[in-house]
DRENDO-765706 format. One line per 4 residues: number of its first residue (from 1); their letters; for each residue z, y, x of C-alpha. Coordinates in nm, 4 decimals, m for minus. Layout:
NUM) a) Z,Y,X ~ ...
END
This chain:
1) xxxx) m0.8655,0.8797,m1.1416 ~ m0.6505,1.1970,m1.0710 ~ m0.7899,1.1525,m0.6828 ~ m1.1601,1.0309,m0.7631
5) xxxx) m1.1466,1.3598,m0.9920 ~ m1.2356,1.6200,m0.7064 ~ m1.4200,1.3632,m0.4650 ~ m1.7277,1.5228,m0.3968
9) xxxx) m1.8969,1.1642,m0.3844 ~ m1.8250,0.9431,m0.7010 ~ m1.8180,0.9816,m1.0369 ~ m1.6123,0.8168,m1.2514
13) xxxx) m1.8396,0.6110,m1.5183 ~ m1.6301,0.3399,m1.6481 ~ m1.2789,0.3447,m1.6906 ~ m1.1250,m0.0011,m1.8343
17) xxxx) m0.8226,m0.1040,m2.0401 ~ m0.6723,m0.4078,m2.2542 ~ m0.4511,m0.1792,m2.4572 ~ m0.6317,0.1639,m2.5151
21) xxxx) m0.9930,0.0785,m2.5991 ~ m1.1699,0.3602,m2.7761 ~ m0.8631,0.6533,m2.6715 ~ m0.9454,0.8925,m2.4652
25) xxxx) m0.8667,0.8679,m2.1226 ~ m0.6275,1.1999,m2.1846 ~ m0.4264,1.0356,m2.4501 ~ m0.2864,0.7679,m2.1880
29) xxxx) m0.2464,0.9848,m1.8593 ~ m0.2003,1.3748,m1.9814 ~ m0.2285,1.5135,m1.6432 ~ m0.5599,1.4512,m1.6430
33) xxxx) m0.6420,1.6755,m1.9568 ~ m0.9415,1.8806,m1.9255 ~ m1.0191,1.6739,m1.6616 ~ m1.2246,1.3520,m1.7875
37) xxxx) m1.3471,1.5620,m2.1143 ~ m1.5429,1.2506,m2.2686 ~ m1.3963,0.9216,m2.1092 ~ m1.3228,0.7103,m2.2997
41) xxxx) m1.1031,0.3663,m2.2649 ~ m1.3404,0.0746,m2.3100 ~ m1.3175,m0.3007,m2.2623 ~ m1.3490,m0.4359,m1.9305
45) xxxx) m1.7311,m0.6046,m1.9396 ~ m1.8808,m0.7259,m1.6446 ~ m2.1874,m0.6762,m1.7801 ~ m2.1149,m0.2800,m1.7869
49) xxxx) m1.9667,m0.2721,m1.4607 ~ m2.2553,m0.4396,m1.3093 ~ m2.4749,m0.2389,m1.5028 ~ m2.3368,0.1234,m1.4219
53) xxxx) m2.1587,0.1335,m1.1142 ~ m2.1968,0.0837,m0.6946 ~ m1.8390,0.0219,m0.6780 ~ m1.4960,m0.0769,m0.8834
57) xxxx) m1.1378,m0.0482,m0.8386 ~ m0.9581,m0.3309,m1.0179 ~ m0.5600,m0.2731,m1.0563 ~ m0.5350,m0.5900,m1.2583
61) xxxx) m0.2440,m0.8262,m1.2651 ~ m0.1369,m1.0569,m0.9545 ~ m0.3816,m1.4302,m1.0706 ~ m0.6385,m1.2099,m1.3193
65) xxxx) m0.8056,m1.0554,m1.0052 ~ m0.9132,m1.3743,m0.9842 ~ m1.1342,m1.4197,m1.2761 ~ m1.3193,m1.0751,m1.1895
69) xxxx) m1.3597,m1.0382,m0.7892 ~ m1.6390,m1.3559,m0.7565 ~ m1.8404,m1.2450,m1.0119 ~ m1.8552,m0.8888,m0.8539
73) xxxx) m1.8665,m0.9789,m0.5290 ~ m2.1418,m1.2316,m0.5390 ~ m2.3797,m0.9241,m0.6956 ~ m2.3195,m0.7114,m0.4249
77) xxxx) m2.0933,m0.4794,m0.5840 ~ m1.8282,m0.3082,m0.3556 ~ m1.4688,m0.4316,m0.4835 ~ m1.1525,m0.3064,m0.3872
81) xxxx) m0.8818,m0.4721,m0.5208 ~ m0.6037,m0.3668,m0.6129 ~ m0.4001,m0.6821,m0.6746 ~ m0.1819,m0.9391,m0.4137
85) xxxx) m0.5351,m1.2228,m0.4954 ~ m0.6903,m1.1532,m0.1937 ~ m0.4365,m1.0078,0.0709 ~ m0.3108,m1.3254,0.2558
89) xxxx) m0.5787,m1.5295,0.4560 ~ m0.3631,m1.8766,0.4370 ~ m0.4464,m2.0387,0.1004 ~ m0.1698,m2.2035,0.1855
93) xxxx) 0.0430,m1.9039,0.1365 ~ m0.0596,m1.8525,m0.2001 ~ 0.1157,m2.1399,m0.3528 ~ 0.4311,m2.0564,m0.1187
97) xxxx) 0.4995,m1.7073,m0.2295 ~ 0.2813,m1.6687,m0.5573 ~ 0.3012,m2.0696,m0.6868 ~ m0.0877,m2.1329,m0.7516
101) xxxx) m0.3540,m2.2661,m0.5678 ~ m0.5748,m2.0333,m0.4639 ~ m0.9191,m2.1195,m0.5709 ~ m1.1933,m1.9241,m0.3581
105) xxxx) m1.0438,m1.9740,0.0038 ~ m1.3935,m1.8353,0.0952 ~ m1.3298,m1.4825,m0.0173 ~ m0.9945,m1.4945,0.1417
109) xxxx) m1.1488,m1.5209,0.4693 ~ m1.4416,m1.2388,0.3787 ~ m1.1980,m0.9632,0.1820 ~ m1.0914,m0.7496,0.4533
113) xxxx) m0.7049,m0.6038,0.4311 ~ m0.7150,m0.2731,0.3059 ~ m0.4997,m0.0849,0.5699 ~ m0.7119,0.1499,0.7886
117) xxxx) m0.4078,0.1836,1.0721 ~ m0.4917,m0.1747,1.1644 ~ m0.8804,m0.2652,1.0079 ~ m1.0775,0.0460,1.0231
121) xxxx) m1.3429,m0.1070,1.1759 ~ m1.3661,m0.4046,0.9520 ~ m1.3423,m0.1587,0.6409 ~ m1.7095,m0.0129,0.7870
125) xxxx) m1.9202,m0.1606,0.5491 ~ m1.6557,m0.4051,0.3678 ~ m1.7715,m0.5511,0.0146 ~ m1.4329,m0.7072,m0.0719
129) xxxx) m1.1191,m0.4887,0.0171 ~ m0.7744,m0.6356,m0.0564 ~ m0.5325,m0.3781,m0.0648 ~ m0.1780,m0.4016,0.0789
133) xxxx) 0.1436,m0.3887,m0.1299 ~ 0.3605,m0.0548,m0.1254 ~ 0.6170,m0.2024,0.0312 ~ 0.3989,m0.4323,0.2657
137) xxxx) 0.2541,m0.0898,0.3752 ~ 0.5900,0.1263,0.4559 ~ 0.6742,m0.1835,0.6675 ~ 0.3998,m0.2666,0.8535
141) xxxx) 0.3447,0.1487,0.9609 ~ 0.6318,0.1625,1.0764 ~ 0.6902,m0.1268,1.3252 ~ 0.3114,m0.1382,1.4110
145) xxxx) 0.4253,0.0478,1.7666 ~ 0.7107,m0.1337,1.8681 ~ 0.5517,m0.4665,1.7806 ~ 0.2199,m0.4067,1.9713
149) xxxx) 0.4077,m0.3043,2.2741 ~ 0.6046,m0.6322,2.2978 ~ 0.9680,m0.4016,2.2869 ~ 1.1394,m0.6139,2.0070
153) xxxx) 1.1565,m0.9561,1.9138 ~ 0.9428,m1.0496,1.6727 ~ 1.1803,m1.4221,1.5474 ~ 1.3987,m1.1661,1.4211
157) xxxx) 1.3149,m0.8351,1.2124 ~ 1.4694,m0.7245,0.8911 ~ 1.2527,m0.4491,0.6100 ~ 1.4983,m0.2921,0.4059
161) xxxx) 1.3019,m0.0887,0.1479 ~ 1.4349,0.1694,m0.1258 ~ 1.1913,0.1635,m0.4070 ~ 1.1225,0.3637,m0.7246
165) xxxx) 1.0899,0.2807,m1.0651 ~ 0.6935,0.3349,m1.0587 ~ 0.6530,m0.0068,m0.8463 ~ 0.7645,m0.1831,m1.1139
169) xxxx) 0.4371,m0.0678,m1.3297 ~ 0.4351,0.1100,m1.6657 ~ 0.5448,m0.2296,m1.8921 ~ 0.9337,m0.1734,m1.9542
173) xxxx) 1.1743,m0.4411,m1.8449 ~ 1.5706,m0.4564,m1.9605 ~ 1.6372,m0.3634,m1.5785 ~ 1.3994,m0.0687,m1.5274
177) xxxx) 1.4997,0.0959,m1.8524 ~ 1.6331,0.4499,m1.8110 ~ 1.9744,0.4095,m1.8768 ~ 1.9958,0.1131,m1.6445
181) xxxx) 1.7745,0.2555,m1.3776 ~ 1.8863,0.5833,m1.3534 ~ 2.1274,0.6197,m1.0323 ~ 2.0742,0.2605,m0.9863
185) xxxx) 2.1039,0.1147,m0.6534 ~ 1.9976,m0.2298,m0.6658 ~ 1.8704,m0.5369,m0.4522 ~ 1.6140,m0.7589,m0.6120
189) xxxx) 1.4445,m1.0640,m0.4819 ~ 1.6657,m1.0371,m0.1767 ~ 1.6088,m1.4474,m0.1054 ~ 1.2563,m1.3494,0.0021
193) xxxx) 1.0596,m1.0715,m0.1310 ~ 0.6679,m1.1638,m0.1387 ~ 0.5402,m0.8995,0.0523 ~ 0.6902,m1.0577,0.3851
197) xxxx) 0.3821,m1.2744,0.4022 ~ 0.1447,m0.9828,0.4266 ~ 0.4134,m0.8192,0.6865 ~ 0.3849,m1.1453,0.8665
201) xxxx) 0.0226,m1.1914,0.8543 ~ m0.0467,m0.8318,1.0097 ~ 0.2218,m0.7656,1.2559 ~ 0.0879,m1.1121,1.3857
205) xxxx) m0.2122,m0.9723,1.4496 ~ m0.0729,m0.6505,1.5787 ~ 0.1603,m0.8630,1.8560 ~ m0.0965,m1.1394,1.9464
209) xxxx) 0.1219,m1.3658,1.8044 ~ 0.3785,m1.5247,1.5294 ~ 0.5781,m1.2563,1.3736 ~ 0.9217,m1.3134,1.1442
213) xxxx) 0.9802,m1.1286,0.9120 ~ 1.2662,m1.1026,0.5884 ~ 1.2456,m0.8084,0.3587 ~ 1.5320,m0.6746,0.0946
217) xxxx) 1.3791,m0.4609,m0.1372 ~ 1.6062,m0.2043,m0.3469 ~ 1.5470,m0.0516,m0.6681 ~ 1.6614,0.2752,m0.6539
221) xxxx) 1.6863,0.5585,m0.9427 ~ 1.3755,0.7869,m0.8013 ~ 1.0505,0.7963,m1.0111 ~ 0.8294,0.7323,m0.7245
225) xxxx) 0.8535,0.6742,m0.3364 ~ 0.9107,0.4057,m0.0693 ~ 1.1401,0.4423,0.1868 ~ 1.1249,0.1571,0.4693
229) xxxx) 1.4059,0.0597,0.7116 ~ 1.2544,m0.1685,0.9920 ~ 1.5397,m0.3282,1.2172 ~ 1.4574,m0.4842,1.5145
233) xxxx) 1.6149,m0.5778,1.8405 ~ 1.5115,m0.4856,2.1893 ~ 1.4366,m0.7125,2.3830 ~ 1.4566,m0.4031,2.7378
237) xxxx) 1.6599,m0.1162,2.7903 ~ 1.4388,0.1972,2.6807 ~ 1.4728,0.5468,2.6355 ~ 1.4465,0.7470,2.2856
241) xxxx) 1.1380,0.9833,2.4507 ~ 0.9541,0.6517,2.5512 ~ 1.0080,0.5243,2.2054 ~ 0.8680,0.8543,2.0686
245) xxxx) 0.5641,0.8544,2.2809 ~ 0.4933,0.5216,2.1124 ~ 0.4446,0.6770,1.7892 ~ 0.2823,0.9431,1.9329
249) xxxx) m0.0258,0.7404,2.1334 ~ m0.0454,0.5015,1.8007 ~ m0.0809,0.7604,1.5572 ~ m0.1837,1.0286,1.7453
253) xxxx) m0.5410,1.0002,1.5701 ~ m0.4298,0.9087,1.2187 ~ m0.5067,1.1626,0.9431 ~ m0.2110,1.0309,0.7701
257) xxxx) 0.0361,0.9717,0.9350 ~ 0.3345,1.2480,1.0360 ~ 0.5751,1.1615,1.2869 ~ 0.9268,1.2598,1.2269
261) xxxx) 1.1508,1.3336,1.4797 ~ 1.4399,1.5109,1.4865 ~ 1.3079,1.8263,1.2818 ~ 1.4252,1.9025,0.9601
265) xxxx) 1.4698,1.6675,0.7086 ~ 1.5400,1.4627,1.0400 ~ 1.4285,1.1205,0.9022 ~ 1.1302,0.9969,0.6782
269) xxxx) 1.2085,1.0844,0.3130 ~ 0.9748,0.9850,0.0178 ~ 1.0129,1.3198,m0.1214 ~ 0.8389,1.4866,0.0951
273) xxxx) 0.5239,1.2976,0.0622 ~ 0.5165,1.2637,m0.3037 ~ 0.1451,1.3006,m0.4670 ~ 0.0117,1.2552,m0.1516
277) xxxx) m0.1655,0.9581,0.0846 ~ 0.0454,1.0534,0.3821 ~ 0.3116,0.8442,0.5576 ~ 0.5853,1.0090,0.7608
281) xxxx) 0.7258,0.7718,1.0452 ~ 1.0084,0.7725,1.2731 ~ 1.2808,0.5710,1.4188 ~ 1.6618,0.5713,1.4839
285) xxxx) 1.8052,0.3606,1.8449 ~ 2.1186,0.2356,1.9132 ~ 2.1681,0.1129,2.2698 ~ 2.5292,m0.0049,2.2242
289) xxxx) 2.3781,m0.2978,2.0238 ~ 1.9870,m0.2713,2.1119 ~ 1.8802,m0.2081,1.7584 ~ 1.6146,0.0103,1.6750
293) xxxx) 1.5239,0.1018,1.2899 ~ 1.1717,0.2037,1.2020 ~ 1.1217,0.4058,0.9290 ~ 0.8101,0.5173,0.7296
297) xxxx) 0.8042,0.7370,0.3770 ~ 0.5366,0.6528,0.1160 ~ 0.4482,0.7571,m0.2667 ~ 0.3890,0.4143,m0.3770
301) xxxx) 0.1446,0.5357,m0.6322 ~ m0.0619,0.7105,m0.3176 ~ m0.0770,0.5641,0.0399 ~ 0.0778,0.2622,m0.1543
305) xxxx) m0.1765,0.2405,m0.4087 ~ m0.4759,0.4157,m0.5578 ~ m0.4778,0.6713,m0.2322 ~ m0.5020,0.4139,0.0386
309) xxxx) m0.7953,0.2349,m0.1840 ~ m0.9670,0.5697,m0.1973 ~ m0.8864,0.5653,0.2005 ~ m1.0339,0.2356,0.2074
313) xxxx) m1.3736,0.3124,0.0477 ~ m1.4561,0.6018,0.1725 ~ m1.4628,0.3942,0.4794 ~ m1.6272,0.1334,0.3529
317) xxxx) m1.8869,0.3334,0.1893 ~ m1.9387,0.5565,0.4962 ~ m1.7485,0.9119,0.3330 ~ m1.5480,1.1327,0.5872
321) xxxx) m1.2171,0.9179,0.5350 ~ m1.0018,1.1801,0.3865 ~ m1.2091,1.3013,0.1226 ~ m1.0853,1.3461,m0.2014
325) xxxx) m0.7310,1.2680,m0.0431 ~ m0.6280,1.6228,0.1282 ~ m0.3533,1.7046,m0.1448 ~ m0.0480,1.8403,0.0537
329) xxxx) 0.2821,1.6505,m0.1031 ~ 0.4916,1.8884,m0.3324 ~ 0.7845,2.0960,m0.2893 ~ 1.0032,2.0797,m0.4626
333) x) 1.0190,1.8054,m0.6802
END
């Protein structure tokens, strides 16, 4: 809402909510005071949304997606979803990493993943966009050059990610209290975090073939920000500068992504893209041991949620892809 608020294109009709029905949209986010003036929370009809709108962002839970995106779809409503229901194209998949059965296999193979770097040209027109993960997002930026030039091998690559507490959503939990999440370091679903399938399913695409990938996530006392580690090993002898102009000829024409190289701060940092939909990319290689380490810096809130959706329909609807979405990150913060 904070984004839509200054795109020259939309208006924001409807805004939806199980908890604050009737409050103004100001009494739940305060930032945006003076901002949405007569909002108000009401209760999500689909009815209403059918009846007032060209297009809806859902940021519903992972399995209630479900109950909404058919009946929108199937009206020709745009839909870009916010949720994991409609990322992975193997039903399959669904009951591996998310234990149901997916009901609408269908959909799964018509919602187009909602990552511009890789599906622009699917995007053009899209009616069902299912949006990546944060952390799914850090990873996949960052290794999409070394995995489309066949450097690394693909059997073996490991996504570290440092996370803030806003990825865990606004509902407290006995781990993401304060007291306990303040200066908190801490691994969580390090067996096999979820968002590996949508790493796999992409950098598949990317290489032309079947990708591996394990992912540690860390919590990590910061309000907001992603900060992905990619490690991979060579599979040739190469030089830092070619390395670099891999980035460089990938990204070259991305309005969001920065390239990060040697400059000060020296490495991707999540504070220095805070508030906004840009990712800043680079990459660390050790010969001794042919490792290289992607990295890639993301507000989690932004390019890893509600910014990369606006991304994602203003392509979809035809808009100059950057509108609404020019906000320069903060400093300091």
């Amino acid at each position: 809402m904070r984004i839509l608020a200054h795109h020259p294109g939309v208006e924001v009709v409807l805004a939806t909510s199980r908890e604050y029905v009737g409050k103004p949209v100001h009494c739940v986010h305060f930032n945006l005071r003076g901002v949405y003036r007569d909002l108000k929370f009401s209760e999500l009809s689909v009815d209403a949304v059918l009846k007032n709108c060209d297009a809806v962002f859902l940021a519903l839970p992972h399995g209630v997606s479900l109950n909404y995106v058919p009946k929108f779809y199937e009206t020709g409503l745009l839909v870009v979803d916010l949720s994991a229901d409609f990322r992975l194209k193997d039903p399959g998949a669904y009951k591996a990493w998310y234990g149901f059965e997916h009901p609408y296999p269908d959909l799964l193979r018509k919602a187009v993943y909602g990552l511009p770097e890789i599906h622009r040209g699917e995007l053009r027109g899209a009616k069902l966009v299912a949006l990546p993960g944060c952390n799914a997002t850090a990873a996949i930026i960052s290794l999409i050059p070394v995995v489309k030039a066949g450097l690394v091998d693909t059997e073996r690559i490991l996504v570290d990610v440092k996370a803030g507490s806003s990825e865990a959503g606004s509902r407290l939990s006995p781990a993401d209290h304060h007291p306990e999440r303040s200066g908190c370091i801490r691994p969580y679903e390090a067996s096999g975090h979820r968002h590996a399938a949508e790493v796999e399913q992409e950098l598949s695409i990317v290489a032309g073939k079947s990708v591996r990938v394990s992912m540690v996530p860390h919590a990590v006392g910061s309000v907001r920000g992603v900060l992905a580690s990619s490690h991979v090993w060579l599979l040739e002898d190469i030089e830092e500068l070619d390395v670099l102009r891999l980035y460089a000829s990938t990204y070259r024409n991305e309005p969001f992504v920065r390239i990060v190289y040697k400059a000060p701060p020296g490495a991707p940092d999540p504070k220095y893209v805070v508030g906004s939909n840009y990712v800043d990319v680079g990459f660390a290689l050790e010969k001794r041991v042919m490792r290289l380490t992607a990295f890639a810096a993301i507000d989690n809130l932004v390019k890893g949620a509600a910014g990369q959706a606006v991304q994602a329909f203003n392509i979809a609807v035809g808009f100059e892809e950057t509108t609404g979405l020019k906000t320069i990150p903060l400093k300091p913060v």
